[in-house]
DRENTORMAR-433008 format. One record per atom (N, C-alpha, C, CB): residue number from 1; x, y, z. Coordinates in steps of 0.001 Angstrom, whole numbers. Each point is the difference from the previous one (the first is absolute). Glycine has a CB too. Layout:
<atoms>
ATOM   resi        c1        c2        c3
ATOM    NUM         X         Y         Z
...
</atoms>
This chain:
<atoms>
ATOM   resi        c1        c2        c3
ATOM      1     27828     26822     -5496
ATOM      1        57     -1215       782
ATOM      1     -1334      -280       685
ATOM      1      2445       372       344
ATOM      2     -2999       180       254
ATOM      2     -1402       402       737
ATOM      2     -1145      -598     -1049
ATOM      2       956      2498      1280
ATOM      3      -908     -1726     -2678
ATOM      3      -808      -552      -757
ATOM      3      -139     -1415      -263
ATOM      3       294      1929      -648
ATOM      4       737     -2751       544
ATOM      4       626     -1174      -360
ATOM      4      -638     -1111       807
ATOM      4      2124      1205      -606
ATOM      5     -2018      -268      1731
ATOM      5      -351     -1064      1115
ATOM      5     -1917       217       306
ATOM      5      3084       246      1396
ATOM      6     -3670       711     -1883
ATOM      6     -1171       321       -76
ATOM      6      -606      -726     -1058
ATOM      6       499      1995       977
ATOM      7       131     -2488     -1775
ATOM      7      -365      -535     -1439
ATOM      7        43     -1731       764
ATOM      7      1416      2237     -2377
ATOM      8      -281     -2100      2712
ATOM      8       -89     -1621       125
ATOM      8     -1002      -323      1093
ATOM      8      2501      -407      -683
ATOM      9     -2594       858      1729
ATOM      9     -1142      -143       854
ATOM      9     -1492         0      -573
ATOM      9      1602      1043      1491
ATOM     10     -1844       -83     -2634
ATOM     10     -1136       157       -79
ATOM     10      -357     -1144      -719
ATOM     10        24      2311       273
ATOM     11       399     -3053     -1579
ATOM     11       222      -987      -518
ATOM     11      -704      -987       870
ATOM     11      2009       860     -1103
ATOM     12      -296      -872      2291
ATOM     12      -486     -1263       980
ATOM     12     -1793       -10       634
ATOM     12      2946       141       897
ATOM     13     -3199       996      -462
ATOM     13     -1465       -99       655
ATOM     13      -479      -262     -1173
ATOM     13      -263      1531      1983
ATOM     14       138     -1567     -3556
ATOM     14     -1309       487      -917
ATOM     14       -33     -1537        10
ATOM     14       125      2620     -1717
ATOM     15      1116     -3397      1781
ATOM     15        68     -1371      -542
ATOM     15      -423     -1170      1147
ATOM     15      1976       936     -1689
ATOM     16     -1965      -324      3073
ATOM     16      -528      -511      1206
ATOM     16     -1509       291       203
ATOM     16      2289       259       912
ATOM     17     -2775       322     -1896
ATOM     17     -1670       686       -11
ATOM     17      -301      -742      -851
ATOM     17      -140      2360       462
ATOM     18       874     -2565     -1928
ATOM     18      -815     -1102      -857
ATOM     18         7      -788       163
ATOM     18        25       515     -1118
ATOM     19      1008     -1506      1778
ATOM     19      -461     -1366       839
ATOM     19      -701       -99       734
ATOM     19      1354      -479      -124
ATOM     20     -1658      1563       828
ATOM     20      -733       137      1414
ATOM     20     -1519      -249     -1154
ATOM     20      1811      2206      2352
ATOM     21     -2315     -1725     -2936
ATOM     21     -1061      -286      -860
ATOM     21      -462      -665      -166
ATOM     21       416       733      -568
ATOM     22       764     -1299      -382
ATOM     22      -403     -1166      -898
ATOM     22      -111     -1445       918
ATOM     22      1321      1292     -2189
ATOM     23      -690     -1265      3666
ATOM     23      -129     -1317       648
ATOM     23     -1162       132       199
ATOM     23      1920      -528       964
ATOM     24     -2799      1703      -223
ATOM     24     -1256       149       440
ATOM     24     -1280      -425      -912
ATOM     24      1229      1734      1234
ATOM     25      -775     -1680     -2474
ATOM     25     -1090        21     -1458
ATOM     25      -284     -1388      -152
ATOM     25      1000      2005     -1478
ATOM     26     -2314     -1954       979
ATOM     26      -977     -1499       175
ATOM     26       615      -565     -1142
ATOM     26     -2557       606      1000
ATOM     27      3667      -153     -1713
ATOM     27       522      -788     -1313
ATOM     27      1211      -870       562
ATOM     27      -644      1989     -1902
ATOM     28      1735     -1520      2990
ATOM     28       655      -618       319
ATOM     28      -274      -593      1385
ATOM     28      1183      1142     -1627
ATOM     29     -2350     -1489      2463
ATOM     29      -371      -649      1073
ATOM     29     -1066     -1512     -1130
ATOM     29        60      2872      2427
ATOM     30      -434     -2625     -3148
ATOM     30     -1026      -833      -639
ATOM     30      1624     -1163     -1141
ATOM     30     -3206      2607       -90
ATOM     31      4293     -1982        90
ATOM     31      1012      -475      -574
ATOM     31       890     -1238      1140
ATOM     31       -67      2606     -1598
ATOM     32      -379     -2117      2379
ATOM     32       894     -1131      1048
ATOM     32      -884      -746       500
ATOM     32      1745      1308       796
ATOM     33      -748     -2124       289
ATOM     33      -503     -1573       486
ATOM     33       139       435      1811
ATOM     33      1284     -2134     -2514
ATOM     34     -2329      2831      3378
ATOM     34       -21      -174      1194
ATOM     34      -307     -1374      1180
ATOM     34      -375      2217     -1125
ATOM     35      1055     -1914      1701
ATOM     35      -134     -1150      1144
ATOM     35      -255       709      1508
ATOM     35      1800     -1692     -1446
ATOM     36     -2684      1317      1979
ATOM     36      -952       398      1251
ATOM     36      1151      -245       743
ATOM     36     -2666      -648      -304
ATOM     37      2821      1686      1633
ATOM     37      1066      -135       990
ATOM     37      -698      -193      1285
ATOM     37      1670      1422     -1243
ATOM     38     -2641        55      1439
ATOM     38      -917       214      1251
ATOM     38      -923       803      -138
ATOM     38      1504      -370      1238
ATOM     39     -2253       515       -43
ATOM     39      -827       934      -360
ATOM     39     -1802       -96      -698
ATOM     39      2706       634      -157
ATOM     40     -2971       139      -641
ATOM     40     -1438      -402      -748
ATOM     40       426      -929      -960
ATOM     40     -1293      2192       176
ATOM     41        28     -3114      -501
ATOM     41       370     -1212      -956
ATOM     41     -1057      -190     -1127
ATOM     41      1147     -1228      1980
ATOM     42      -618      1660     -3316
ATOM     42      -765       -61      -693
ATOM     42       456     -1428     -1240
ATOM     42      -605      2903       865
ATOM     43      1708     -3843      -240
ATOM     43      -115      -771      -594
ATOM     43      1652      -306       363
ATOM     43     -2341       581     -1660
ATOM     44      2878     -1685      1649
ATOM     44      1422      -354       187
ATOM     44       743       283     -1263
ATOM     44      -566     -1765      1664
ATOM     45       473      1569     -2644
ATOM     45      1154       338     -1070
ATOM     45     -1007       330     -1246
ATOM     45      2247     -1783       892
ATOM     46     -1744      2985     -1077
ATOM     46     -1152      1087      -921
ATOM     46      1374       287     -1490
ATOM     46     -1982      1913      2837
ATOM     47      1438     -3232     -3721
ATOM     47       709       135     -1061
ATOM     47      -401       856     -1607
ATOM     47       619     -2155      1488
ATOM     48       233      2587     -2345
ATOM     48      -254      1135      -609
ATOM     48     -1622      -415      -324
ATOM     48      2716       755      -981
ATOM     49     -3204     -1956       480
ATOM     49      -995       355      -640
ATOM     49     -1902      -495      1163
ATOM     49      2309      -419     -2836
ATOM     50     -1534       209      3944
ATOM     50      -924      -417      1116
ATOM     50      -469      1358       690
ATOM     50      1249     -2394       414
ATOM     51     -1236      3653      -587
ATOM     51      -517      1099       251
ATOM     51       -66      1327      -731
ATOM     51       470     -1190      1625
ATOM     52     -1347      2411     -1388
ATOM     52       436      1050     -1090
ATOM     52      -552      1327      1322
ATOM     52      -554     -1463     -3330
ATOM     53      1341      2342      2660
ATOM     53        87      1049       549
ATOM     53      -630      1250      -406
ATOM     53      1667     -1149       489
ATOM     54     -2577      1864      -203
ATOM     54     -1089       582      -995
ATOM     54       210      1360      1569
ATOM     54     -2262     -2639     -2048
ATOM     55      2759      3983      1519
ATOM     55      -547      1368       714
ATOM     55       358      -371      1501
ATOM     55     -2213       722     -1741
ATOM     56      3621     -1476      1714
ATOM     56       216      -379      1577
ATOM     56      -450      -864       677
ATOM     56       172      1615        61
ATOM     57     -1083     -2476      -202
ATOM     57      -326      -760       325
ATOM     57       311     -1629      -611
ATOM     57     -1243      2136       680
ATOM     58      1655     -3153      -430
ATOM     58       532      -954         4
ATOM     58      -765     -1173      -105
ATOM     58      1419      1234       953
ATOM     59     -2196     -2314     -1183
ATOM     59     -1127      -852      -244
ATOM     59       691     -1115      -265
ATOM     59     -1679      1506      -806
ATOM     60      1757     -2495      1413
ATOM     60       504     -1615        77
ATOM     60     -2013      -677      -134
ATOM     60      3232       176      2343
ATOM     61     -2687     -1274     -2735
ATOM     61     -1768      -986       778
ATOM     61      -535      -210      1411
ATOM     61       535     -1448     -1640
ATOM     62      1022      2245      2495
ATOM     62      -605      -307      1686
ATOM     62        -6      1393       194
ATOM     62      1069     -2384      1151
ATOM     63     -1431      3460     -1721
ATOM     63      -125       864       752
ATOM     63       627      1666      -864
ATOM     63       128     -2288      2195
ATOM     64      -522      3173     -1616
ATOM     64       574      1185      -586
ATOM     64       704      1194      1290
ATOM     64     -2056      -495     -2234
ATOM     65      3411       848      1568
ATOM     65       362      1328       866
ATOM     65       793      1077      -677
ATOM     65        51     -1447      1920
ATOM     66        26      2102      -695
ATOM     66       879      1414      -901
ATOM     66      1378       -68      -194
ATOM     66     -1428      1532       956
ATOM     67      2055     -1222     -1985
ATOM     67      1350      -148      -235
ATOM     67       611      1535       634
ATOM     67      -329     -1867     -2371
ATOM     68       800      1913      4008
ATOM     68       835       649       654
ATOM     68       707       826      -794
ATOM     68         0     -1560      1461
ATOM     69      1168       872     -1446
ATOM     69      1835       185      -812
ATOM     69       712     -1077       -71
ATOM     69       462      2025       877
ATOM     70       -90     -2053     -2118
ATOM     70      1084      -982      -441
ATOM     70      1040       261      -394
ATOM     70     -1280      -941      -405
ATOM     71      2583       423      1066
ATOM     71      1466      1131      -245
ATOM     71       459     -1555      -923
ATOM     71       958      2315      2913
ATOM     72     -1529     -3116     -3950
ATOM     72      1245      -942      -527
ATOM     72       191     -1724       915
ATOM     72      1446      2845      -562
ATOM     73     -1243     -2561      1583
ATOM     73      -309     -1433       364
ATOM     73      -729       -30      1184
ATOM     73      1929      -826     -1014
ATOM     74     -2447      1672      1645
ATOM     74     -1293      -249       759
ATOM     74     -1346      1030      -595
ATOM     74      1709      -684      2319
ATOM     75     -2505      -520     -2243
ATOM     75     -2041      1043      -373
ATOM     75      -477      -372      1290
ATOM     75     -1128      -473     -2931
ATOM     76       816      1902      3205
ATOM     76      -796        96      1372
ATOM     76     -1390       441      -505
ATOM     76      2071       720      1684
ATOM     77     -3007     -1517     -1041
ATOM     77     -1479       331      -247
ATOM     77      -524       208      1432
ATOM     77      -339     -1441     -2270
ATOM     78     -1212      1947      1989
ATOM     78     -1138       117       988
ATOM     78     -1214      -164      -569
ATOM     78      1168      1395      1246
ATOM     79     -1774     -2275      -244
ATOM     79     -1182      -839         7
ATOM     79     -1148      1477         0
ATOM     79      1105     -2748      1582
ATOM     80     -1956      2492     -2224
ATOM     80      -828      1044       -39
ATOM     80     -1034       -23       910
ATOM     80       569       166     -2064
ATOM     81     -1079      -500      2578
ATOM     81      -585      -227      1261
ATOM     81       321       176      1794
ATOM     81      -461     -1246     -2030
ATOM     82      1430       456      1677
ATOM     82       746      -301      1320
ATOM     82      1133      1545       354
ATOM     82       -70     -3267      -667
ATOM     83       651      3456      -332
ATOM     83      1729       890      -365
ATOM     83       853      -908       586
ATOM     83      -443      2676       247
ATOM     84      -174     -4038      -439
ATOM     84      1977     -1168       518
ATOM     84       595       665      -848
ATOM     84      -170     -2846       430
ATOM     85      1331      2708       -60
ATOM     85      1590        38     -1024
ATOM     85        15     -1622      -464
ATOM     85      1858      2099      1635
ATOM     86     -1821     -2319     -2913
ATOM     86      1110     -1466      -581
ATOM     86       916       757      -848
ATOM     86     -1761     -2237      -296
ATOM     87      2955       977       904
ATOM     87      1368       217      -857
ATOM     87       -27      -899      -731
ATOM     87      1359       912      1352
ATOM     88      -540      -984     -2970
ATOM     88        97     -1028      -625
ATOM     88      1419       322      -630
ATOM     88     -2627      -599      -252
ATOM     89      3485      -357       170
ATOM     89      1370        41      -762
ATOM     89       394      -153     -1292
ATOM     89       269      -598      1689
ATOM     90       321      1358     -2298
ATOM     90       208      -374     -1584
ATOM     90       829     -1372      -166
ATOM     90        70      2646      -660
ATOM     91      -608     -3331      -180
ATOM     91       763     -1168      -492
ATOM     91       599      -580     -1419
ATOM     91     -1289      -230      1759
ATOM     92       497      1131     -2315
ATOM     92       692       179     -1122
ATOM     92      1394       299      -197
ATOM     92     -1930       472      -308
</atoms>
């Protein structure tokens, strides 16, 4: 019984780690449609093909920052200069 329940748990974390990943990865942040909430502003609505994401770092035409963490429907960045926080919302 013990095992059973060790199995299913472990599963659960391996499968809460590969999402945890793959939201963070410049393949699925460069895939969606953000919209500026607060915070640092590197542009009001940062659509799939209006920015790219290169080694963490993030590049619109107004500006460049660091891509924080992204859990899925919020990307939190920081201004490289400053360390503002901007939030931006998934809209996709």
């Amino acid at each position: 019984m013990k095992k059973w329940i060790f199995k299913i748990l472990s599963v659960i974390i391996g499968i809460v780690f590969v999402l945890g990943f793959y939201s963070n990865s410049s393949a699925y942040i460069e895939k969606q449609d953000w919209k500026y909430t607060e915070g640092n502003h590197i542009g009001d609505w940062l659509s799939k093909n209006s920015f790219k994401v290169n080694s963490g770092i993030i590049e619109t035409n107004q500006g460049k920052a660091k891509v924080i963490f992204c859990y899925g429907k919020e990307l939190i960045i920081e201004n490289l200069e400053t360390k503002e926080k901007g939030f931006y919302v998934n809209k996709s």
